[in-house]
C-alpha positions, -999 to 999 in steps of 0.1 A, spaced: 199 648 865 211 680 880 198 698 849 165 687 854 163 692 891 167 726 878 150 737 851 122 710 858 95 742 852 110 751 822 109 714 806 73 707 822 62 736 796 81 721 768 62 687 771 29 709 774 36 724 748 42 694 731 10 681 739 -11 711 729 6 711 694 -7 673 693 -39 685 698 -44 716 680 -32 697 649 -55 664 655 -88 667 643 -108 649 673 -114 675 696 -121 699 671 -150 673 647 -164 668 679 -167 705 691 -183 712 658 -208 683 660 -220 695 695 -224 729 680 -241 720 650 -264 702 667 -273 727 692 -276 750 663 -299 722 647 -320 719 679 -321 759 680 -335 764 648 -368 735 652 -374 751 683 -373 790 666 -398 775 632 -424 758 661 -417 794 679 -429 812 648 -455 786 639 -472 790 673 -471 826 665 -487 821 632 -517 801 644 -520 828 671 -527 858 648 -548 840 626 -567 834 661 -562 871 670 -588 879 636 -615 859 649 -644 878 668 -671 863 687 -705 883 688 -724 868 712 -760 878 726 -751 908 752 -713 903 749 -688 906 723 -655 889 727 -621 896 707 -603 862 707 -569 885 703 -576 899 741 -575 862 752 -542 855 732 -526 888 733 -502 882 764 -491 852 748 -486 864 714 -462 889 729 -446 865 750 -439 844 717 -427 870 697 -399 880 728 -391 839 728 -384 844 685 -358 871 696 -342 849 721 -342 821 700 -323 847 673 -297 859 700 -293 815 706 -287 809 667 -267 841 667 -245 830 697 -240 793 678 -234 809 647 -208 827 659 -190 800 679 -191 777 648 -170 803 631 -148 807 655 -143 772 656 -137 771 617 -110 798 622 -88 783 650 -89 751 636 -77 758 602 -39 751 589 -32 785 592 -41 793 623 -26 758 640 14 771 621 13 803 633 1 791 670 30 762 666 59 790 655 47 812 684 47 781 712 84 773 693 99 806 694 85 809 735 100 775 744 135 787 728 128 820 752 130 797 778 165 784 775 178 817 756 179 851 765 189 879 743 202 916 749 165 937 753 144 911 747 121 923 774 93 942 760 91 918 728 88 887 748 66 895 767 44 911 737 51 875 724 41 856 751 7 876 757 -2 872 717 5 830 725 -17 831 756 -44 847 737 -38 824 706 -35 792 726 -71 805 748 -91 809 715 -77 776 699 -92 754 727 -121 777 738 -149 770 713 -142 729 713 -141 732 749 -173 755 752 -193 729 732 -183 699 758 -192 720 787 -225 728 770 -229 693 764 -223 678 800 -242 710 821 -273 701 796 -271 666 797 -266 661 835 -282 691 849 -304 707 825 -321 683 806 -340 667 837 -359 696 841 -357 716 808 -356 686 777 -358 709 752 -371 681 721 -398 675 752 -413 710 757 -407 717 719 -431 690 714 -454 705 738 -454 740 717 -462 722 688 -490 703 706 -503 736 718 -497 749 680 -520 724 671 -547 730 691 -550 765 689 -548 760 653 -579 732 658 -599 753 679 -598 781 653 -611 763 624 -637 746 642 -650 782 653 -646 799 619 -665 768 603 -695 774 632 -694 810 622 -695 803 585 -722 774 589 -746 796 609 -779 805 592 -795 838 594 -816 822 619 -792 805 640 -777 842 639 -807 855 657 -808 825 680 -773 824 686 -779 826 726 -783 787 717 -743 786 705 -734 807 734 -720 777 757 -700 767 724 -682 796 722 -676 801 754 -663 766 756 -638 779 726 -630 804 746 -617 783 774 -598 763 755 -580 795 737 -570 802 775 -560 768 785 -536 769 756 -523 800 763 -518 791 795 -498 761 787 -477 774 760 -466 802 783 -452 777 809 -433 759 777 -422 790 762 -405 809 797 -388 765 801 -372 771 768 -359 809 775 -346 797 804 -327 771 794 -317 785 757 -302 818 774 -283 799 801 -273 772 774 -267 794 744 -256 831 760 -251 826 798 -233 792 797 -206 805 772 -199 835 787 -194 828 818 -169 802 802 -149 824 783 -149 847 817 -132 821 836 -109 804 811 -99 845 799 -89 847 840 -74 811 837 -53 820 808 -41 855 824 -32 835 856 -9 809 838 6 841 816 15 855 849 37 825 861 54 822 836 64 858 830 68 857 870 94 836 864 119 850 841 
């Protein structure tokens, strides 16, 4: 009883340790990290193809010119600011896949057989450091101890990330910023750009030589295109800047500030215990 009284740190990191093996050698934490990243990865790329298909329907728009009695009116000055402002979200929505891509192989790597013996041997060989000293062991414990720490941080880091994603988004994102919501709205706003362009190339092509020369008679129809093109500019900027906000503080923001703070986390707990040799 003695014994444990004192060297109660010591076994407390045994038993974690103990515990961490259990877990870095069970597959639930680690089938559910990657199914929260796959789906954000999923979710990433629908939202990057409506990104690009709003872009599409928007250039074929841009072609389209509007002669009207006394005025002529490029439909791409209308939808320029929002053709650039789509083309910016397609590189965001890159960096997001990008950032996913990379956490699902990280994921892959720390949760392989490999990687899972080498982290056990290292937490073995630290536990026997506990009990055991040897003559200028110094330097390579603690070489050994800082290669666990950083072994044991990117073991749990990526499973972890994809929780945290998972619960901020859920609880505290989502209310404001569904992403399957305003993704539908894009698409919506696809759509309609996409309708009003046909209608006004099939006016154009159906004009007569005389309705040409009359044309002041179409004028309030065009115009009336021309409204809508802004109305769905409008609209699919305000969806587009919601899904930049929440797909850089979900996808690039979000993790790193998570790494940051378990990096710190880990460097704290590596201090204690070197502390206390």
């Amino acid at each position: 009883m003695e014994y444990i009284k004192q060297n109660w740190n010591k076994l407390f990191i045994v038993v974690l340790c103990v515990v961490v093996l259990f877990a870095a050698f069970g597959s639930g934490v680690d089938s559910k990290g990657e199914e929260l990243v796959e789906s954000s990865f999923t979710q990433a790329l629908i939202v990057f193809g409506s990104a690009k298909g709003l872009n599409a329907v928007i250039s074929l728009a841009q072609g389209t010119q509007l002669d009207l009695p006394f005025l002529t009116v490029a439909i791409g000055e209308v939808l320029d600011p929002i053709n650039d402002l789509v083309e910016q979200f397609a590189w965001v929505m890159l960096a997001s896949m990008a950032s996913l891509g990379i956490q699902k192989i990280l994921l892959s790597f720390t949760a392989s057989g490999i990687y899972n013996i080498v982290l056990a041997f290292c937490l073995v060989v630290v536990n026997l450091w506990l009990f055991f000293r040897f003559s200028k062991d110094k330097e390579l414990r603690t070489i050994f101890f800082k290669v666990t720490a950083v072994l044991l941080f990117l073991r749990f880091a990526v499973p972890l990330m994809g929780y945290v994603n998972f619960v901020v988004y859920e609880n505290f994102v989502k209310p404001k910023y569904n992403i399957e919501t305003l993704n539908n709205k894009i698409e919506i706003v696809r759509d309609e750009v996409d309708k009003v362009t046909n209608e006004t190339l099939q006016k154009k092509q159906d004009d007569s030589f005389f309705d040409k020369v009359t044309k002041s008679l179409d004028r309030d129809f065009y115009m009336q295109k021309i409204e809508q093109y802004k109305d769905a500019a409008n609209n699919a900027s305000r969806y587009v800047i919601d899904l930049i906000i929440v797909f850089i503080f979900q996808t690039i923001f979000l993790p790193l500030f998570f790494l940051f703070v378990l990096y710190h986390f880990t460097r704290s707990i590596f201090a204690i215990g070197k502390n206390s040799h």
